[in-house]
Structure formats: C-alpha cells, structure tokens
N, C-alpha and C positions, 0 to 999 in steps of 0.2 A: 482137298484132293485125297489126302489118307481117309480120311470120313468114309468120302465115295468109293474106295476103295473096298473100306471095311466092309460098308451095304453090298457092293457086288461079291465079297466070297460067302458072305452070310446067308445070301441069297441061292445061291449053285446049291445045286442038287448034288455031286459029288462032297463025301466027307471031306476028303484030303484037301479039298477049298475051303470047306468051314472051318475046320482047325485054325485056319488062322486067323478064325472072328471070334477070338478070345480077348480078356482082357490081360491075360498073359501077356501072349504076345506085343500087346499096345503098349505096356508098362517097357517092355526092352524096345521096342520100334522107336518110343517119342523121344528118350536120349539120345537115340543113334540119330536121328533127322534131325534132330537141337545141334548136335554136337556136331555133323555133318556142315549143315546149315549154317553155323557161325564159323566152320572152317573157308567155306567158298564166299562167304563176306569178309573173312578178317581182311586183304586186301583192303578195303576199306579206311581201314586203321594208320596203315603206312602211305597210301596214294591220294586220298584225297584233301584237301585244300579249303581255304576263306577266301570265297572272291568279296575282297570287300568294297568293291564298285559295284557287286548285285545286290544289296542287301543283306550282306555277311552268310550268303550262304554256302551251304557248305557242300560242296560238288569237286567232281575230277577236274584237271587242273586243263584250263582253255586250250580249244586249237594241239591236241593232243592225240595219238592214235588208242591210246588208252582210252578214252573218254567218247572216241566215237565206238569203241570196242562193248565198252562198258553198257551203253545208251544200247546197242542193236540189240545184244545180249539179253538185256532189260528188257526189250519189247520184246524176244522169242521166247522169252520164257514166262515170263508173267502176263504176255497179251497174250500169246497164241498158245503155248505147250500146256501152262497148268488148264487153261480155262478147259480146250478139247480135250483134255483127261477126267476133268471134273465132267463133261457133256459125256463121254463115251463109258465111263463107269457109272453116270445115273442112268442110263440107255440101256447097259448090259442088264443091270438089276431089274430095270422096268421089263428086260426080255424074260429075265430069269423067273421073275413075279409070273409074268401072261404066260409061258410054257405050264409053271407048275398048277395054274390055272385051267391050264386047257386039258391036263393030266388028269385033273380032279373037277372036271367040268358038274359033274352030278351036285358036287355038294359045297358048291359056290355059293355064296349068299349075297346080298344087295351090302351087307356091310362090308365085305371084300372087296366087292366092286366099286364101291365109294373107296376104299383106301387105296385100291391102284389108281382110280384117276385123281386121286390126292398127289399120290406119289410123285405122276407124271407130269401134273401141273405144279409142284414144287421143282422138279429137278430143269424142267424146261425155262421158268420164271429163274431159276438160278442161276444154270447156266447162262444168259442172257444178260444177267443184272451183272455176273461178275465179269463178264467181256467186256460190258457197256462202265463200266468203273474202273475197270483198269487200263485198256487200252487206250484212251482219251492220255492218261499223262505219261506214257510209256511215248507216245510218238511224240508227241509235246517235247520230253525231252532229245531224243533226236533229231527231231526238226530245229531244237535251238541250239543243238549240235554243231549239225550242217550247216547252218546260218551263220556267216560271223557278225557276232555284236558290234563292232568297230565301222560298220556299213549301216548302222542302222539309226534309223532318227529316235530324239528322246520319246517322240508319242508312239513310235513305234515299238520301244523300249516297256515301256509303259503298259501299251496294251499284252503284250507278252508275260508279264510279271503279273498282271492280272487274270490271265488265262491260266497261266500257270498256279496262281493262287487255288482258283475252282477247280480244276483238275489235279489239285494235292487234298481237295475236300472231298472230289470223288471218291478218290482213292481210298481215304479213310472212312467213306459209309463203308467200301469192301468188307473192310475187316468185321465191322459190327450189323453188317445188313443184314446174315444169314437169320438173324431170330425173327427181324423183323418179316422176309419173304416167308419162312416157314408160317407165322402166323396169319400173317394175309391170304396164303395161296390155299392152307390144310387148315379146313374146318377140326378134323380130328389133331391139331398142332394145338390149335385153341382151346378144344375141350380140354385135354390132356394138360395143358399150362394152366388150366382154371380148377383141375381137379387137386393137380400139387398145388395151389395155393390154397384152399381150401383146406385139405390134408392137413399141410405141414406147417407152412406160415401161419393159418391164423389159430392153430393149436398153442405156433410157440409163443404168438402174439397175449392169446388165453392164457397160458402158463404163468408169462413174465409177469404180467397185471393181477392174476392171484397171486402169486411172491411179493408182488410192491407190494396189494394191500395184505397179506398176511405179516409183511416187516413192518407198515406202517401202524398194525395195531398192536402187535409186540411191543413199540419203540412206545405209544401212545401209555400202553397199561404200565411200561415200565419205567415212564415220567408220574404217571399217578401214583406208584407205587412209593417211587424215591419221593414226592410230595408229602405222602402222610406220615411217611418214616422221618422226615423233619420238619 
C-alpha cells in the first residue's frame, strides 16, 4: 500500500506531492509504520491463547467478544481497507500517467504507450490477486468465529481445518506474489529483471570464478614451489 502510495505522488504533476517520492522520506516513513505496526499487534502478546484441542493453535481465546472483535477488525482491514487503497492509489497514478499524457499528446511514443498499459494491467492484476488472497481467510476466520465448535460434527471439524489450511497458503502467496504478477502481467518487468541479471549477477558470477581460478593457481604454483624447495 505505501509502494502504491509512493507511485501516485511521484507521478502528480504538483512538486509539493513529489517531495515525498524521495528515499528520504521512505527511510523515516518505514520505522514509523514497523514501529506503529508492531504497536496495534502487541495486543497479541498478552491475549492470545493455545487451543490445544485445534491443533495447538495459537488464536484469541474461544467464544469471546474480543475474538469476534478481533476476526471483523481482520476482515475491514486486510480484506476491504488495504486492498481498495492499493486499487485507488494504482488508479490515481494510472490517472496521473494519461493526463500527463494527454498534456504532452505530440510527443508520446508507442514505447509510452506500452508502459501505461503495462502499468494498468499490473495494477488491475494486482489489485484483484491481493483481494482474491486475502479475503478468503479473513472470513474463514469469522465464520469459525461465529460458528461454535461445540455443535459441530468431527468431519465437520475436519473439513474446516482443511479449508483453513488453503486459505493460510493463500494468504502466504500475498506476501510473495507481487514479483511474480509484476512479471507475468509487465513485458517491460521482464526485460528490466533479465537486464539486472545479466548486468550484475552474472558479472559477480564472472568475477568469483576468476578469483577461484586465480587462488587455485596460486595455491597450485605454491605447492610446486614448496616441492622443489624439499
């Protein structure tokens, strides 16, 4: 969401919004949001619980106002608020991209034009992929909320623990999706990823193998050496 953030003032035609698409600013912004961030979880620390009739896990403690608090809270913020901030800050930029476009309509190029509808099928593929990953275990968990276990049959049990299984795997593409949608969706993601590796990696790859074999024939003459010296 702060990414998306960053692209939309980076993109504004007004200074006073680019200013804060610095890497300044990022270096003070990402403590304050860590530090922020691990204050509205500590909670966590002191309230939650080992149900070890579910498999030892570790959740707010059953049949609790806390825990249905917890669970809604969970789904407005992580299903509904981040996602439509992520969707309405890749929207703005995509706006901000096609105005400054239409400004400088003369001397637009097809390679322009391939990067805004890059843009626009990255952020739309994104937004979608991260609704569709996280929302799945955000209700999952309220609905096993709302439900009491105590009413429910062992296969019923069961099927539950297994849904919830895939929808804790969803979740975790979340985190590590983004490189993979970038490179699917942005031909120029691809080239750009295949130019640093090319560049950087396989220079340092080149390097390290002239070093082995410059140590190996050092080490080689310097056995020879101590050889004829005894």
């Amino acid at each position: 969401t702060l990414a998306s953030a960053d692209r939309y003032v980076s993109s504004c035609s007004q200074v006073k919004y680019r200013r804060w698409a610095n890497v300044k600013v990022a270096r003070r912004l990402i403590p304050i949001v860590l530090i922020i961030s691990c204050l509205c979880q500590s909670h966590i620390l002191a309230l939650f619980v080992i149900h070890e009739d579910e498999e030892d896990e570790c959740w707010a403690p059953r049949a609790t106002h806390y825990r249905l608090i917890f669970d809604s809270v969970f789904l407005i913020v992580h299903g509904i608020i981040f996602p439509i901030l992520l969707g309405v800050f890749g929207f703005l930029t995509l706006y901000n991209i096609r105005r400054r476009r239409s400004d400088q309509r003369n001397g637009v190029t097809n390679l322009r034009l391939h990067r805004i509808r890059d843009f626009q099928r990255m952020t739309l593929v994104q937004t979608v992929c991260v609704m569709a990953l996280t929302i799945p275990l955000a209700i999952h968990k309220l609905h096993r909320t709302m439900t009491p276990s105590d009413l429910k049959t062992p296969e019923k049990l069961a099927w539950e623990r297994l849904s919830m299984s895939i929808v804790r795997f969803l979740w975790f593409l979340n985190d590590s999706g983004g490189f993979y949608i970038y490179s699917l969706s942005s031909m120029k993601f691809r080239r750009e990823l295949l130019n640093f590796f090319d560049e950087y990696l396989l220079q340092r790859v080149h390097r390290a193998s002239t070093m082995a074999t410059s140590l190996e024939s050092s080490n080689a003459t310097r056995t020879i050496t101590n050889r004829k010296n005894g």
